[in-house]
TITIMAR-859463 format. One record per residue (C-alpha): x, y, z. Coordinates in steps of 0.001 Angstrom, whole numbers, padded with zeros to 6 digits, always signed. Layout:
N
XYZ...
END
This chain:
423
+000000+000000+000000+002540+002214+001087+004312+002047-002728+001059+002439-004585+000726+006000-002293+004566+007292-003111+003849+006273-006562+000815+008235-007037+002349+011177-005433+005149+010430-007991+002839+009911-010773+000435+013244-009983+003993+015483-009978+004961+014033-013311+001603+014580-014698+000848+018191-013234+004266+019112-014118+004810+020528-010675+007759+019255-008575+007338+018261-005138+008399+020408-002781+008268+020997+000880+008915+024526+000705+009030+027645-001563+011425+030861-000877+010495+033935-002083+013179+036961-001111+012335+040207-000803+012683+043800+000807+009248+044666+002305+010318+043673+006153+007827+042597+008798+004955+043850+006902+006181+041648+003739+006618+038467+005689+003069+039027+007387+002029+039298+003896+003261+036332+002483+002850+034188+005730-000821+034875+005192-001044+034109+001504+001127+030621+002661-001682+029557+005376-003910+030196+001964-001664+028841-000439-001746+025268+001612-005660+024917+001307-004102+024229-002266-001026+022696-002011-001501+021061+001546+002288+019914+001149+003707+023178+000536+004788+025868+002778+006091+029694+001864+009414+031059+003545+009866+034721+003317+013289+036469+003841+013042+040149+003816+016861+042015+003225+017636+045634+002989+016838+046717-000580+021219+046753-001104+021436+043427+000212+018763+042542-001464+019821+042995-004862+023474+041661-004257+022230+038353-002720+019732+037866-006210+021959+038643-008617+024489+036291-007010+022586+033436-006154+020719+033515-009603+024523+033722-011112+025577+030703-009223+022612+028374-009526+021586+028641-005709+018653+031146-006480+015381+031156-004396+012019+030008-006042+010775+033145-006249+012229+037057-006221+009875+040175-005742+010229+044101-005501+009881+047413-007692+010076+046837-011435+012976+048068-011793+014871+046792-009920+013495+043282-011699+014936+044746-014678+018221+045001-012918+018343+041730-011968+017276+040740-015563+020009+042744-016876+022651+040937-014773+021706+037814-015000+019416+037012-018340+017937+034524-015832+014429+035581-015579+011190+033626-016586+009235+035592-019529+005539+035224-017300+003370+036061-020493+002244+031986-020535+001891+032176-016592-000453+035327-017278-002603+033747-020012-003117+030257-018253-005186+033048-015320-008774+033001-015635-009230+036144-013553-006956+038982-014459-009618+041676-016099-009032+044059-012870-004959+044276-014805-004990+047415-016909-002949+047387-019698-001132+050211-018125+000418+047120-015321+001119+044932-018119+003221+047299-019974+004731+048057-016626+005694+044508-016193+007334+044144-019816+011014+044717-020718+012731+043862-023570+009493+041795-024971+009633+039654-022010+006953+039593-019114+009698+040111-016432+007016+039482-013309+003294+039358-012796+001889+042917-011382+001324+042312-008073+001099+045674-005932+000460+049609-007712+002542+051443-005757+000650+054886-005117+002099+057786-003240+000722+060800-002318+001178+064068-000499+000736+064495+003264+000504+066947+005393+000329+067121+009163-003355+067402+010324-002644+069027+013327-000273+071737+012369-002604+072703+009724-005510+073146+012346-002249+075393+014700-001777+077878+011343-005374+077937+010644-004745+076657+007181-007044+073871+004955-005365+071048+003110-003251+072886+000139-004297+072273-002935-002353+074649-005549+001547+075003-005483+000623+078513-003870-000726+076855-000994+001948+074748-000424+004216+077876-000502+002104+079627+001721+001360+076867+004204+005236+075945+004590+006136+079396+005722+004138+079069+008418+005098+075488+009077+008749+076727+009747+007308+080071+011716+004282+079323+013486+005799+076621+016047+003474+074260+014441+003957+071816+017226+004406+073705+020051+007244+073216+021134+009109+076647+021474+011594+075831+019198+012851+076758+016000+013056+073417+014172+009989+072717+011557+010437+072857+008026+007640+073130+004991+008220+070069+003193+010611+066825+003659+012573+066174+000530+015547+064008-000339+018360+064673-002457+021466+062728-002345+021572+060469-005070+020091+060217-008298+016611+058669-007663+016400+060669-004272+016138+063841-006417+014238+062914-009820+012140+060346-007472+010859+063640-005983+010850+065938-009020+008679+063088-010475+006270+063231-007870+005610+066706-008847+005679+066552-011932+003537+063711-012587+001515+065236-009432+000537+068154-011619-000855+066665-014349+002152+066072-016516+003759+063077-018312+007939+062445-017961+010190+064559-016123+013189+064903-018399+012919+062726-021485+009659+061466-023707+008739+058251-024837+010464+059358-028466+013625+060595-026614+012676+064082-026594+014322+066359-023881+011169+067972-022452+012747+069909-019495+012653+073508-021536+008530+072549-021965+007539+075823-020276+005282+074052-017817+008130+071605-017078+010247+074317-016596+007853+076108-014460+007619+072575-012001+011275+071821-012170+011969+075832-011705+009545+075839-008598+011053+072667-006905+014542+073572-007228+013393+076992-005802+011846+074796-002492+015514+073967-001620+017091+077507-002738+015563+080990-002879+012258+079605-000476+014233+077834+002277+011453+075732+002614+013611+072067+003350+016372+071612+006340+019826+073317+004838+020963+069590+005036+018107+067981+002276+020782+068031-000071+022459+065088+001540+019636+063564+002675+018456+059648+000841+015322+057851+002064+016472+057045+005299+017157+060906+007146+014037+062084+005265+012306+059503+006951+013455+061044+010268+012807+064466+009234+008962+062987+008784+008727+060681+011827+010794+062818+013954+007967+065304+013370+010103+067905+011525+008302+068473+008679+004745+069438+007742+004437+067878+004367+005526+064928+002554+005101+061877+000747+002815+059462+001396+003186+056075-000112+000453+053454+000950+003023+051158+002599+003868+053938+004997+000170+054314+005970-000024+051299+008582+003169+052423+010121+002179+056226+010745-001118+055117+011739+001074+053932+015086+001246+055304+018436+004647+055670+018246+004902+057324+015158+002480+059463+013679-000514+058365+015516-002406+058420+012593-001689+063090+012580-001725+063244+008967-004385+064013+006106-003703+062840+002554-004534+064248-001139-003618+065007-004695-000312+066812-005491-000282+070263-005648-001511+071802-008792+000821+074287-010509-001869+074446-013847-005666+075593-014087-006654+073678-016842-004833+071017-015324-006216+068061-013531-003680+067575-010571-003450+063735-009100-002057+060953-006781+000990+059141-008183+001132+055495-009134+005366+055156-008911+005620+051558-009352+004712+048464-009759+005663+045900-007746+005166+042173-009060+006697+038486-008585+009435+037122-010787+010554+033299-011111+014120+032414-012089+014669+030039-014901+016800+028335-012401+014430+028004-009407+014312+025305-007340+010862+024588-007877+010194+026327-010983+006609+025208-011829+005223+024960-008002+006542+028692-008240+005033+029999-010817+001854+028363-009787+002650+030727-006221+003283+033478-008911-000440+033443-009879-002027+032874-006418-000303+036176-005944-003557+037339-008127-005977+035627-006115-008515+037486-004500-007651+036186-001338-003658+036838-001576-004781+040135-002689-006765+041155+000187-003766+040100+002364-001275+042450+000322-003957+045866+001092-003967+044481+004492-000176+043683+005530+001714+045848+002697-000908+048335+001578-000780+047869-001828-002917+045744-004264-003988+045558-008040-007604+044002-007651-010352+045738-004752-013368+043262-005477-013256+042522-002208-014691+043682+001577-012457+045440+003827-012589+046268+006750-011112+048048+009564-009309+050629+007686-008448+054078+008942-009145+056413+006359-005819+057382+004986-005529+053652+004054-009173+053526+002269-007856+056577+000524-005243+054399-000827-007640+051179-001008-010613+052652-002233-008842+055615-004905-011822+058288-006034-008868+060350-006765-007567+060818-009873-004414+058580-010927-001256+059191-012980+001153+056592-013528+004843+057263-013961+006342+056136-017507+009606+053881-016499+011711+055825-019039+013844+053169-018171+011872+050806-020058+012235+052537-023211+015655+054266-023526+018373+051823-022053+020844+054950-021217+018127+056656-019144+020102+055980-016054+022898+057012-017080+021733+060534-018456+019585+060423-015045+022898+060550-013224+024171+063240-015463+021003+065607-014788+021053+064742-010931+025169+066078-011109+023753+068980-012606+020955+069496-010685+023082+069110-007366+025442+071883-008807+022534+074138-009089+021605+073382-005921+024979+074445-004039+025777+077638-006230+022336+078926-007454+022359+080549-010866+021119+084213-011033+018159+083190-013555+016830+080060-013108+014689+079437-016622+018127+080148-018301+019379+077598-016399+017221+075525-016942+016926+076735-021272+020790+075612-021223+020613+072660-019263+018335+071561-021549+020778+071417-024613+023310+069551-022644+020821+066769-021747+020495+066586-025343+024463+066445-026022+024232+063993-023505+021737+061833-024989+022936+061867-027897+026478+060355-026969+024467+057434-025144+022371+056110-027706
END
């Protein structure tokens, strides 16, 4: 009897295709919230698979993509890697490793609630590099409490922000009879500190790209790019409206200057919702909305600034009983887990409950939506002419010019030197 069983559990894995395994291992860098996440989709994932269990390990996002690219290299890669897009497209670009999931996608019987907008997302180089698994939407925050101390409403135009920050840094917004509030929290020290924030208000106010179009186009001289990119280099220059020390400043101290309580306004991204919401934090002393507007005729909006989505290796341990993980990812249930534990989904046909209201903001959008447009995607050198406009920029920065839309009028023609010698 006890052959005829191990020879039917033999037989079914031959026949589904799907290797027996014990356990899967997906890596990634969402922390404790991640591995709540994905140690609820496992307990789901069993009713399944009653075999099969899911290990999460969460690294920093550094470790994270040394570790990936190095155990994918050397043939000791985990089932299953997931995080932004692109950084996926890093790893695909070191490695060629990466399972095209278009066949994965197809063989899903519910996937209407994916816009064609995720699938693009999820594309590079004609391969499906992941499945969508998580928008990413940020949006801009403001303390709700220092705006009832300066007797100001939620700011909705670029002028309110400008307005509203001056008293932030005057007013003693918090009360504590010091002299050590700022407008807005910003970062600045490397490349995608910078743009990552220029984007924000760019695409904020109603605008597609930051620096280069889909055709390769420079648009930074656009007058109402200029007039964005003008007004946000202005924020850390001629209206003091950051700490002095933004300009060094990556995700981690502008994190501080936002949970330390230093700042009045700042990005929200719905995985930082659950995590303000604390007692120890924020305790939940912060409103959310659109960008600023800068434009009239201009519809301004929340930010969707990634995607992030599940990728198998070609070499995975389990490569089918992964991908088959891949696609619960979809699941209704899996998905209700993600907006619970992470804050993020692509699919709401679902109840939820239990939500503060800066998360249903987030769960339940009735704003309106603009999606950043991975330049990366397209051009292949746009990091590399990103790093060039971020020196720049920097430069700028520390020795102001006298006129800022000639600045920006000749900085314009050497992006477009520069493009042209990476293409």
């Amino acid at each position: 009897m006890r052959l005829k069983v191990l020879w039917g559990a033999t037989a079914l894995s031959f026949i589904t295709g799907i290797a027996a395994a014990e356990e899967l291992v997906v890596w990634h860098d969402l922390g404790d919230n991640g591995i709540a996440w994905f140690n609820a989709v496992s307990t789901e994932f069993q009713k399944e698979h009653p075999d099969v269990t899911v290990k999460s390990v969460s690294f920093p996002t550094d470790q994270w993509y040394g570790k990936t690219i190095a155990a994918i290299n050397t043939n000791t890669a985990p089932d299953l890697i997931f995080n932004n897009y692109e950084r996926v497209i890093r790893i695909v670009d070191q490695t060629g490793k990466i399972r095209d999931m278009s066949d994965a996608l197809a063989s899903i019987g519910e996937k209407e609630f994916l816009t064609q907008s995720d699938i693009s997302v999820a594309t590079y180089d004609g391969n499906m590099i992941m499945l969508p698994v998580q928008r990413v939407q940020m949006g801009f925050g403001v303390r709700k409490s220092w705006l009832e101390k300066v007797g100001e409403p939620f700011p909705q135009t670029w002028e309110d922000v400008r307005r509203v920050s001056q008293k932030f840094i005057e007013d003693d917004p918090d009360a504590n009879g010091k002299d050590d509030t700022y407008g807005l929290a910003l970062e600045a020290a490397r490349p995608r500190d910078l743009i990552h924030m220029l984007d924000l208000y760019t695409f904020g106010a109603g605008l597609k790209h930051s620096l280069i179009d889909t055709d390769g186009e420079i648009v930074i001289d656009d007058p109402r790019h200029k007039q964005v990119l003008v007004e946000f280099l202005k924020t850390f220059t001629d209206y003091g409206l950051v700490s002095p020390d933004t300009i060094t400043h990556s995700f981690p101290e502008m994190y501080q200057y936002i949970e330390g309580g230093r700042a009045g306004m700042f990005r929200v991204g719905d995985w930082n919702v659950k995590k303000w919401d604390g007692a120890d934090v924020l305790n939940g002393d912060f409103v959310i909305g659109e960008w600023p507007s800068h434009f009239a005729d201009s519809e301004n909006a929340v930010v969707i600034g990634g995607m992030r989505g599940v990728a198998v290796p070609e070499n995975s341990p389990n490569h089918d009983l992964a991908v088959e993980f891949a696609k619960f990812l979809l699941t209704k249930e899996a998905q209700k887990a993600s907006l619970e534990n992470v804050g993020a989904a692509v699919r709401g046909d679902f109840q939820i409950d239990g939500l503060s209201d800066r998360r249903l903001f987030f769960a339940k959008p009735e704003h309106t939506l603009n999606a950043y447009d991975f330049p990366e995607s397209v051009h292949a050198y746009y990091p590399e002419l990103e790093a060039e406009f971020h020196r720049e920029l920097i430069e700028a920065l520390v020795t102001p010019p006298k006129n800022w839309d000639s600045f920006v009028d000749e900085l314009a023609v050497r992006m477009r030197t520069k493009r042209d010698s990476l293409k």
